[in-house]
N, C-alpha and C positions, 0 to 999 in steps of 0.2 A: 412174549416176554423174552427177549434175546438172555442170554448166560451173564451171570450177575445181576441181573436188576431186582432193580427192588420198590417196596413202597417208600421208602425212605428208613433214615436211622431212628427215628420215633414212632411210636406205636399211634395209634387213631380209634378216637371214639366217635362215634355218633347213633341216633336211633335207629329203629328198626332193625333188620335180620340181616343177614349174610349167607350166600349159600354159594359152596366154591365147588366144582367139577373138573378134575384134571383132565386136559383131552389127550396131551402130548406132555413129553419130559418129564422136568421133576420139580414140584412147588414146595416150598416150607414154609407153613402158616406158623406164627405165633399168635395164642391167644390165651392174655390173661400168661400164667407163667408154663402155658403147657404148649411144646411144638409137636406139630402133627406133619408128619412126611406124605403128602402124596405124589402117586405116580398115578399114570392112566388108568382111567376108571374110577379112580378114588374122590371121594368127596366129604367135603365138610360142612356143617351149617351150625350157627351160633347169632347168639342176641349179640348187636351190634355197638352196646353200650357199657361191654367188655374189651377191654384194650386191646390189639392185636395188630400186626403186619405181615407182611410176606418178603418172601426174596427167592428167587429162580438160583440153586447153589448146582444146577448140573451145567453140562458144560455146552448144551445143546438150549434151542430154542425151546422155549414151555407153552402153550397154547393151555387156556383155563375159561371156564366160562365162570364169572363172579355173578351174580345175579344178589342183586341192593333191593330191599323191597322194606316199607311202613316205615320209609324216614321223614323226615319235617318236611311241609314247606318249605324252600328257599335254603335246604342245605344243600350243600356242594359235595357230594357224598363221593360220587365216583370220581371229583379231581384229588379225593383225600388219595386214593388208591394206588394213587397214580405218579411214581417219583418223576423229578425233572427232565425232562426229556424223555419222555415216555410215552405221554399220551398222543404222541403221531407217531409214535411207531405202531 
């Protein structure tokens, strides 16, 4: 995730869980009305049917592993995650 990116300006819901891993840089989740800062090492997991986005605020590349698990059939889970232009990078 290059410096600024982001999920986008809205938040995202859908089923199943969420589990974030920082490997590099710095991520800032929001979820629901609570932001959680990670750096390397750091990780988050939460039900996926609580609102929530990210955005990379350091000035360096972020490397994160998201891992999506117990969503619906036929949702588009990880293009939500994912702002324009993003998902080829």
């Amino acid at each position: 995730m290059e410096s600024g990116a982001s999920s986008g300006p809205h938040s995202m819901v859908h089923t199943g869980h969420e589990f974030v891993f920082c490997l590099r840089g710095h991520l800032e989740y929001h979820v629901e009305n609570q932001a959680f800062d990670l750096d390397p090492g750091d990780s988050l997991i939460f039900a996926s049917h609580l609102r929530h986005r990210w955005r990379n605020v350091g000035n360096a590349v972020t490397n994160a592993l998201i891992v999506l698990s117990n969503f619906s059939e036929g949702e588009r889970v990880a293009s939500m995650h994912m702002a324009q232009g993003e998902a080829g990078s």
